[in-house]
N, CA and C atoms as an extended XYZ file, in Angstrom:
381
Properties=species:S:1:pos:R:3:atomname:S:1:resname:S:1:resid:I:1 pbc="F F F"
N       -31.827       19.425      -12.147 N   UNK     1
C       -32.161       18.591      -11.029 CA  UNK     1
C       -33.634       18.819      -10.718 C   UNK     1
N       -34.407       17.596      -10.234 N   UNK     2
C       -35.526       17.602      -10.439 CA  UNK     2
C       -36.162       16.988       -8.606 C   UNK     2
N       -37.164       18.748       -7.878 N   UNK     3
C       -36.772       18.761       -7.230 CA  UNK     3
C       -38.555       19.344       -6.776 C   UNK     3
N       -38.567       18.214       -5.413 N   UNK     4
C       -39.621       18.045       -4.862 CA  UNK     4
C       -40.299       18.925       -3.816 C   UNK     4
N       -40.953       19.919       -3.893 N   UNK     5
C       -41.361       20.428       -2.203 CA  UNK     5
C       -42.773       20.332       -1.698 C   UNK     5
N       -42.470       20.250       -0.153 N   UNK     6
C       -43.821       20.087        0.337 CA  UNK     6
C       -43.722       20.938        1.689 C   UNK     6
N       -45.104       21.468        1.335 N   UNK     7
C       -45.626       22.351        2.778 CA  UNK     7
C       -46.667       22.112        2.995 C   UNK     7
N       -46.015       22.283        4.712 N   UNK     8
C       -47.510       21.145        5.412 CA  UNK     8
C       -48.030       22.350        6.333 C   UNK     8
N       -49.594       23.463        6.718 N   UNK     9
C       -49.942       24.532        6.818 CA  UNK     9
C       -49.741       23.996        8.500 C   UNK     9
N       -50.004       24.932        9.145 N   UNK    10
C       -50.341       24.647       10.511 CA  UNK    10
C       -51.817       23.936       10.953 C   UNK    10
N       -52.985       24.114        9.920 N   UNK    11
C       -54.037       23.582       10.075 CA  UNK    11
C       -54.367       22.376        9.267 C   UNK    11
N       -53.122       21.935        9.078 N   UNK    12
C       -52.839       20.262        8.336 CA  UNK    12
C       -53.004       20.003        7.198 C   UNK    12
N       -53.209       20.996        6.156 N   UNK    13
C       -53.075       20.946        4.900 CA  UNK    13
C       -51.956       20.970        4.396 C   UNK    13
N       -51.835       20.210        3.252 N   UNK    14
C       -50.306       20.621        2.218 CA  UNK    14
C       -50.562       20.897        0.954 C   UNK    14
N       -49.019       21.307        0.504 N   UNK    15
C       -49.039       21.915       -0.792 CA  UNK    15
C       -47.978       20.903       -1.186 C   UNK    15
N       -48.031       20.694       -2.794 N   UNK    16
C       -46.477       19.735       -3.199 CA  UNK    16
C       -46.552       20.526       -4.765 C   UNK    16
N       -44.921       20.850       -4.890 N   UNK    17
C       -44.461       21.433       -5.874 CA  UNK    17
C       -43.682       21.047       -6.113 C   UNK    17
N       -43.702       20.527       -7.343 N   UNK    18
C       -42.101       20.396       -8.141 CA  UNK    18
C       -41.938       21.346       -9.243 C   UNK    18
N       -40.207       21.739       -9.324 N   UNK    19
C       -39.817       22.449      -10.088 CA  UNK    19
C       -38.049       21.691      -10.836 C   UNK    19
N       -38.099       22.447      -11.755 N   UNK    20
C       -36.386       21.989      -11.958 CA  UNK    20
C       -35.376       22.961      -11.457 C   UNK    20
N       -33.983       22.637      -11.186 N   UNK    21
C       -33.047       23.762      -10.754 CA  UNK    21
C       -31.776       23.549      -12.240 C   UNK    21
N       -31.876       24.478      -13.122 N   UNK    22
C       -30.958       24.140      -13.887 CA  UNK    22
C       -29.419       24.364      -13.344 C   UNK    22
N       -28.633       23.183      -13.460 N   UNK    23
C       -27.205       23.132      -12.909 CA  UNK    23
C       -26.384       23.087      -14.247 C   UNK    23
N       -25.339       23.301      -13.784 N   UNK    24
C       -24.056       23.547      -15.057 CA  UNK    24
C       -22.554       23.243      -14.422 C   UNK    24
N       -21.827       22.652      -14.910 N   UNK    25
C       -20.408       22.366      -14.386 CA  UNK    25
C       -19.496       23.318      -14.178 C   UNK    25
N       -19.232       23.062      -12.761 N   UNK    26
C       -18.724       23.820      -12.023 CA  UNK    26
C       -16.795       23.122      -11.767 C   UNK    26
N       -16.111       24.462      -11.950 N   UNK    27
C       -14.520       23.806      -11.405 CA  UNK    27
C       -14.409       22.996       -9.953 C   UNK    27
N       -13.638       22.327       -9.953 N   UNK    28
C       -13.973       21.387       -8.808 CA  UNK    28
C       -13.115       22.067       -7.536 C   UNK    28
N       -13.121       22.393       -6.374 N   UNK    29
C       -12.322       22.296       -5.505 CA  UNK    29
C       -11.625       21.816       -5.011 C   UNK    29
N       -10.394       22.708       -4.407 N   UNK    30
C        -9.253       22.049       -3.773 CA  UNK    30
C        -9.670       20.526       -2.515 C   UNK    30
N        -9.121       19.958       -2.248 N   UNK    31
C        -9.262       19.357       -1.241 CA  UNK    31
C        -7.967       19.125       -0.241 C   UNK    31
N        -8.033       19.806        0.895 N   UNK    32
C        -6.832       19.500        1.791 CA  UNK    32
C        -7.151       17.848        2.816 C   UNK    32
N        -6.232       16.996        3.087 N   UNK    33
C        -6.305       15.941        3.710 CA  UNK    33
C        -5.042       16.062        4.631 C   UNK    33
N        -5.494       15.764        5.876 N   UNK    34
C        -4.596       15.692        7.127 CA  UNK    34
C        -5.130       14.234        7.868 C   UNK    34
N        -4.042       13.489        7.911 N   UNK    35
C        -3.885       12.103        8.454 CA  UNK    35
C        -2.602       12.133        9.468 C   UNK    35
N        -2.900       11.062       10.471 N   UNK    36
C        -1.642       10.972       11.348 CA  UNK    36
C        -0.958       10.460       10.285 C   UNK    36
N         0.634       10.736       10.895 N   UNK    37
C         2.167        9.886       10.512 CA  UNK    37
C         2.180        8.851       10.597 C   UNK    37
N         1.305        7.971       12.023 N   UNK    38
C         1.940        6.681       12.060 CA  UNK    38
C         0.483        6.083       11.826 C   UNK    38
N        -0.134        4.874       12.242 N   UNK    39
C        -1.114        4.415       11.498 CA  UNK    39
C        -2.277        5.648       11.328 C   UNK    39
N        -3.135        4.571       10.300 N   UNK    40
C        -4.250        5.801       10.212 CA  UNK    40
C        -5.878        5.505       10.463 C   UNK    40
N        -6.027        5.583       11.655 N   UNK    41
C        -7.248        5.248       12.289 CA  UNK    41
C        -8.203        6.504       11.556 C   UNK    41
N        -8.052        7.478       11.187 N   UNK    42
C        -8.651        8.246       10.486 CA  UNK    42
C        -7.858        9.406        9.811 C   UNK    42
N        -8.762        9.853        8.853 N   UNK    43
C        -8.656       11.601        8.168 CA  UNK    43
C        -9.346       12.364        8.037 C   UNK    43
N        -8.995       13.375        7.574 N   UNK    44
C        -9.713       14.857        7.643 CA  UNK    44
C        -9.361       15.260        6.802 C   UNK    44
N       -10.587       15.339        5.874 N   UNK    45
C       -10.885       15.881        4.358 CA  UNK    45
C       -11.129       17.419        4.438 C   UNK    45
N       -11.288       18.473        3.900 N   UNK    46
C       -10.971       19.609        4.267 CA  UNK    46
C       -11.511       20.748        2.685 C   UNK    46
N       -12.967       21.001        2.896 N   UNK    47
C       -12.959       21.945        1.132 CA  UNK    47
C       -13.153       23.047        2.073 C   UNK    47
N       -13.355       24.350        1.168 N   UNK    48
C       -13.396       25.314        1.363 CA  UNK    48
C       -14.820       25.549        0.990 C   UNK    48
N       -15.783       26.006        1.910 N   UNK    49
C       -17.153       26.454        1.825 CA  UNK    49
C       -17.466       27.768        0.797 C   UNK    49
N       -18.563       28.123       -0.027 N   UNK    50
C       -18.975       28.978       -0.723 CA  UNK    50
C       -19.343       30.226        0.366 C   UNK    50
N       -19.407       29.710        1.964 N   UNK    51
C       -19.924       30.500        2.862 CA  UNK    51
C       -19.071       31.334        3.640 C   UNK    51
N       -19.210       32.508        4.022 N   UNK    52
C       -18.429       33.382        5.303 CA  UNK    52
C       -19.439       33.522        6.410 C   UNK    52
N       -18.636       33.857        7.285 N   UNK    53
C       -19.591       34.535        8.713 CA  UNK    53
C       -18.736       35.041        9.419 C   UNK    53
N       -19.555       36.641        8.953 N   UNK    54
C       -18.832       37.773        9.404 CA  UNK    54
C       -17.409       37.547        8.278 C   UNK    54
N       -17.241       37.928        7.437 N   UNK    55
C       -15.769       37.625        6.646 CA  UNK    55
C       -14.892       36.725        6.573 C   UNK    55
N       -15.321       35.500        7.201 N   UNK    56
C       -14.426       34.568        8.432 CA  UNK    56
C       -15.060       33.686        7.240 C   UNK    56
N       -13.782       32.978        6.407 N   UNK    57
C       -14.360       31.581        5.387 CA  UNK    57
C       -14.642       30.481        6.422 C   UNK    57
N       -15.474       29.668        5.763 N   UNK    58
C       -16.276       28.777        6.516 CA  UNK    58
C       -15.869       27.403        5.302 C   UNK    58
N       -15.688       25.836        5.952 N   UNK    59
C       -15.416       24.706        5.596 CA  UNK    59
C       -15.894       23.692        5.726 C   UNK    59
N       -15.734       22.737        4.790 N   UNK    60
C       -16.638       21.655        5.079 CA  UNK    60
C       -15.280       20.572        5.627 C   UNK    60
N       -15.559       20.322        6.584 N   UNK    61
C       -15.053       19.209        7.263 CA  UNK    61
C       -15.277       17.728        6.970 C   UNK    61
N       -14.755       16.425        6.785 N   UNK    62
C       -15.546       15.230        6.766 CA  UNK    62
C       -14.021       14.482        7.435 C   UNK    62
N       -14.595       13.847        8.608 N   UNK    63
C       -13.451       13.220        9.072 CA  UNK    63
C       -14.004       12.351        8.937 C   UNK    63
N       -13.067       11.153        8.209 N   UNK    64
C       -13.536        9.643        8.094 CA  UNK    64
C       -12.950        8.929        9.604 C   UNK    64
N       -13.732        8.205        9.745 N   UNK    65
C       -12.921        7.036       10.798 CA  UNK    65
C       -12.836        5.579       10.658 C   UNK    65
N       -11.742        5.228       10.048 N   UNK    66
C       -11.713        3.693        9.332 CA  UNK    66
C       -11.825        2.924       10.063 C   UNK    66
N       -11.589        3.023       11.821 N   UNK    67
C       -12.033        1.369       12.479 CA  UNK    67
C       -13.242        0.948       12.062 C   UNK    67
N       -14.266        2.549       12.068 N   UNK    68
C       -15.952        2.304       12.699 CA  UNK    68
C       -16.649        2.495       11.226 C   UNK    68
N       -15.691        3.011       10.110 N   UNK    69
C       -16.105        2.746        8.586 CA  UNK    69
C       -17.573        4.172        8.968 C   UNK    69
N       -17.228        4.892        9.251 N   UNK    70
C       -18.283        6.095        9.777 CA  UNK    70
C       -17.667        7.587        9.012 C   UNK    70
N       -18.124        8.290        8.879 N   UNK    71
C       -17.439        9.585        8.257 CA  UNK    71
C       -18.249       10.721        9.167 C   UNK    71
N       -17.994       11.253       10.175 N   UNK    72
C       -18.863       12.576       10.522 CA  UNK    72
C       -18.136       14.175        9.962 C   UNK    72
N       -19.207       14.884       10.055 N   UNK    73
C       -19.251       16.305        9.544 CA  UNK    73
C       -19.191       17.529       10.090 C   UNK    73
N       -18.714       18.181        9.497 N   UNK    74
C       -18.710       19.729       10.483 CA  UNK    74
C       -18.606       20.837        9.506 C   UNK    74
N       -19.307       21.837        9.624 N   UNK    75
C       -19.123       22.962        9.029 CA  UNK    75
C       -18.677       24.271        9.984 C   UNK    75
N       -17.134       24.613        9.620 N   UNK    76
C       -16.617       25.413       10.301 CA  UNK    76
C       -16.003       26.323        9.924 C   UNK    76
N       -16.074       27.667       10.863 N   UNK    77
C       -15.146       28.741       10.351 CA  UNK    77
C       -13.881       28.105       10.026 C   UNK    77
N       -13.039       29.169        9.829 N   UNK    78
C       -11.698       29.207        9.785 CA  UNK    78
C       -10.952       28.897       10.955 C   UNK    78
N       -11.645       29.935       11.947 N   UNK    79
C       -11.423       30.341       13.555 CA  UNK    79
C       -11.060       28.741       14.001 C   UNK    79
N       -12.458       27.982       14.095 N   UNK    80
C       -12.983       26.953       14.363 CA  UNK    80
C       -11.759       25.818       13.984 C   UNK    80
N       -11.453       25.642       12.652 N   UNK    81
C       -10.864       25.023       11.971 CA  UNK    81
C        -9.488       24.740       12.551 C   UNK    81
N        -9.150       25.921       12.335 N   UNK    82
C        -7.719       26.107       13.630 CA  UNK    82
C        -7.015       25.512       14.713 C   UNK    82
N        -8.536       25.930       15.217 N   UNK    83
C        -8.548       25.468       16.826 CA  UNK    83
C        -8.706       23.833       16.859 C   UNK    83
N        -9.598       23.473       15.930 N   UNK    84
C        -9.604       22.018       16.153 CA  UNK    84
C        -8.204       21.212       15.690 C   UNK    84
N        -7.842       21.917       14.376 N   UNK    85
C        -6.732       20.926       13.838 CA  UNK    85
C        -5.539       22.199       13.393 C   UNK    85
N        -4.871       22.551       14.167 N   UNK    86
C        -3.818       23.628       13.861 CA  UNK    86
C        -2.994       23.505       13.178 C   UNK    86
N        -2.716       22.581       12.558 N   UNK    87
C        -1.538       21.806       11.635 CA  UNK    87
C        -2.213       22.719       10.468 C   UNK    87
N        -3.735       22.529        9.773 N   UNK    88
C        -3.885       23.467        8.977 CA  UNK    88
C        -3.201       25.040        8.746 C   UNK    88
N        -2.614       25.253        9.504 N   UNK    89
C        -2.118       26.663        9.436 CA  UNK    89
C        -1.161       26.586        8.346 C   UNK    89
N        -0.417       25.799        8.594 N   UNK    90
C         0.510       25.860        7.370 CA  UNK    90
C         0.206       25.702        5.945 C   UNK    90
N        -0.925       25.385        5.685 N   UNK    91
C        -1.398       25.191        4.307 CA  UNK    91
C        -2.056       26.524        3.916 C   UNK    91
N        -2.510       26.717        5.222 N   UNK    92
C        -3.227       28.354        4.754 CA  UNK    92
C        -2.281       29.395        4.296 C   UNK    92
N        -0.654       29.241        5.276 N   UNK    93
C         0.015       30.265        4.797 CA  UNK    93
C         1.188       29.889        4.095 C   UNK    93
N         1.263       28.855        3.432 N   UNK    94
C         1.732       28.618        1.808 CA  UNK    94
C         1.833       29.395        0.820 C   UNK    94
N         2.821       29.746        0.461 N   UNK    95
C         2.758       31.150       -0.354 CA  UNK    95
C         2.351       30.726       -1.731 C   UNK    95
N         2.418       29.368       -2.196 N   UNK    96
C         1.592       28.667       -3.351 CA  UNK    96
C         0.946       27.933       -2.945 C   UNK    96
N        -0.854       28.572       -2.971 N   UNK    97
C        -1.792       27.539       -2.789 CA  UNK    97
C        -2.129       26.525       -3.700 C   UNK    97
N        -2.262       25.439       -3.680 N   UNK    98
C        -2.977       24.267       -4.332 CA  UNK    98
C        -3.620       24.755       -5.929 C   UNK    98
N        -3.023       24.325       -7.195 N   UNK    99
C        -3.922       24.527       -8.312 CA  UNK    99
C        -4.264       23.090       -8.856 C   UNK    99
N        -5.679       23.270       -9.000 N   UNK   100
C        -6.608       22.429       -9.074 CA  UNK   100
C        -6.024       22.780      -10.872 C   UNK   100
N        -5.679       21.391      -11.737 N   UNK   101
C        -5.306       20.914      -13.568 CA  UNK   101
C        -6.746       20.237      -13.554 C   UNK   101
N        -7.525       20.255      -14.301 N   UNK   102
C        -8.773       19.542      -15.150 CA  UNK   102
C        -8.231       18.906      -15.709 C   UNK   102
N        -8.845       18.127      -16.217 N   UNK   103
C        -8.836       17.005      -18.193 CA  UNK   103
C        -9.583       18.270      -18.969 C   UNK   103
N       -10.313       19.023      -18.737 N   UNK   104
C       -10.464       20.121      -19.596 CA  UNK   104
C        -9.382       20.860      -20.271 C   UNK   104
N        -8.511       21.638      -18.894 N   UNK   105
C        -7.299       22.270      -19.075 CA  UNK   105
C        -6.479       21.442      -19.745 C   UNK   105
N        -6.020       20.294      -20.018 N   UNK   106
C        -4.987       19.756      -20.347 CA  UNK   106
C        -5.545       19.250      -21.794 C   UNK   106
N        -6.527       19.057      -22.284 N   UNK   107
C        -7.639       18.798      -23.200 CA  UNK   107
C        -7.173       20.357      -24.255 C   UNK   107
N        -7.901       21.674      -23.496 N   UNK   108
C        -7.812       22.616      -23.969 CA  UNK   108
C        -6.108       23.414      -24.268 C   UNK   108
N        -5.275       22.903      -23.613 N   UNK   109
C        -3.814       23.650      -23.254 CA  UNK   109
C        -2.863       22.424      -23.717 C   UNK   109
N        -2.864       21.742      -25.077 N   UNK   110
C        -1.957       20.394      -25.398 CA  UNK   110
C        -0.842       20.884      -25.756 C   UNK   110
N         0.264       21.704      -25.140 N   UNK   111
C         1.461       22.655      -25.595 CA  UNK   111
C         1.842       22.607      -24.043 C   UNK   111
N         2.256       22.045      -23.940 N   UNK   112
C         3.442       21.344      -22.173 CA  UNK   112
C         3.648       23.261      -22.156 C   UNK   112
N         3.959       24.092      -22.687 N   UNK   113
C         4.946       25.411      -22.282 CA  UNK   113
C         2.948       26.305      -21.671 C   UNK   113
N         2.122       26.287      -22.726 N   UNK   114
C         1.404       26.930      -22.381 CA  UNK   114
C         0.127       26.151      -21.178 C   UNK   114
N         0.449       25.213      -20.662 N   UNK   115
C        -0.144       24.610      -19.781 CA  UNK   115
C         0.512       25.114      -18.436 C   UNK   115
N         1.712       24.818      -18.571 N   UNK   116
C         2.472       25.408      -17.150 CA  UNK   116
C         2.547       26.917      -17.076 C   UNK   116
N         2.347       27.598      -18.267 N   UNK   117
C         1.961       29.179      -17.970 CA  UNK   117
C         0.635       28.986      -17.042 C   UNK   117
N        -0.431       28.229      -17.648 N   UNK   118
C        -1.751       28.346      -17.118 CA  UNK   118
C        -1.641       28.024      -15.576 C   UNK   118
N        -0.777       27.020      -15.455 N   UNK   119
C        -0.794       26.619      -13.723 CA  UNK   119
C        -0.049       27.956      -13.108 C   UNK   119
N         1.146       28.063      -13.851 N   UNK   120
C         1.662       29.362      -12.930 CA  UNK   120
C         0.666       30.499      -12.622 C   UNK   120
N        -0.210       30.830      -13.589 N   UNK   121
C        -0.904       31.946      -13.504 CA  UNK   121
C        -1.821       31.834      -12.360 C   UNK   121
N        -1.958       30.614      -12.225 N   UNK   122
C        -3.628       30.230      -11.601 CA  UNK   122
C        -2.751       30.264       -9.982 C   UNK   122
N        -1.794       29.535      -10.123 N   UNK   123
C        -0.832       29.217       -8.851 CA  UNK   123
C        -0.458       30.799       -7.735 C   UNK   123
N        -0.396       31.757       -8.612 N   UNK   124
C         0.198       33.394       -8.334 CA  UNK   124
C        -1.245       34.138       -8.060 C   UNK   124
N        -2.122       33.459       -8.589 N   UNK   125
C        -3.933       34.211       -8.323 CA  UNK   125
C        -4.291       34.847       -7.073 C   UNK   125
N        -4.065       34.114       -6.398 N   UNK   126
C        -3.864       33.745       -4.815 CA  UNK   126
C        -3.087       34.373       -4.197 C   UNK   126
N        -2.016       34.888       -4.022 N   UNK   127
C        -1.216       35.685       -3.781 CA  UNK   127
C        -1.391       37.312       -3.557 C   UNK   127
């Protein structure tokens, strides 16, 4: 990725640098979604952040809102998370969390017996 910076001094000069950031493919994350039961004026998309504070996992929030076709954001603890939408609790304490199958995995694992080893394994990780 090809990636622009600029610093502007306090006495009104700048500097501009570009550099590259070499990136590489990364496994994708879970995504939890919580929608009302009865219509759905909106949802709440739900990853799990690379970040803690204080030990406390931190999330990326994106609640869409389909009247207003708008999506706002939040980055929140766990704590946070909770408190806003408590229904999450139960996903947290799921004794089988969510395993994320690739087209890689299923690409790399074409033997139905040793694919579902791979999910079980990945499925029990967590635990």
């Amino acid at each position: 990725m090809k990636v622009t910076e600029k610093i502007t001094r306090p006495n009104g000069t700048s500097q501009t640098r570009e550099f590259n950031i070499a990136l590489e493919k990364g496994r994708s994350a879970i995504c939890w979604t919580l929608a009302p039961k009865n219509e759905e004026p909106f949802s709440v998309r739900i990853l799990k952040s690379g970040w803690f504070d204080h030990g406390n996992p931190m999330y990326h929030v994106l609640t869409e809102w389909g009247a207003y076709e708008e999506t706002s954001y939040s980055h929140l603890t766990q704590d946070q998370l909770l408190e806003r939408y408590p229904e999450f609790q139960e996903i947290l304490l799921a004794s089988f969390q969510d395993t994320l199958v690739t087209s890689d995995n299923i690409t790399r694992l074409p033997n139905d017996t040793d694919l579902g080893r791979f999910v079980r394994k990945e499925s029990l990780n967590g635990l």
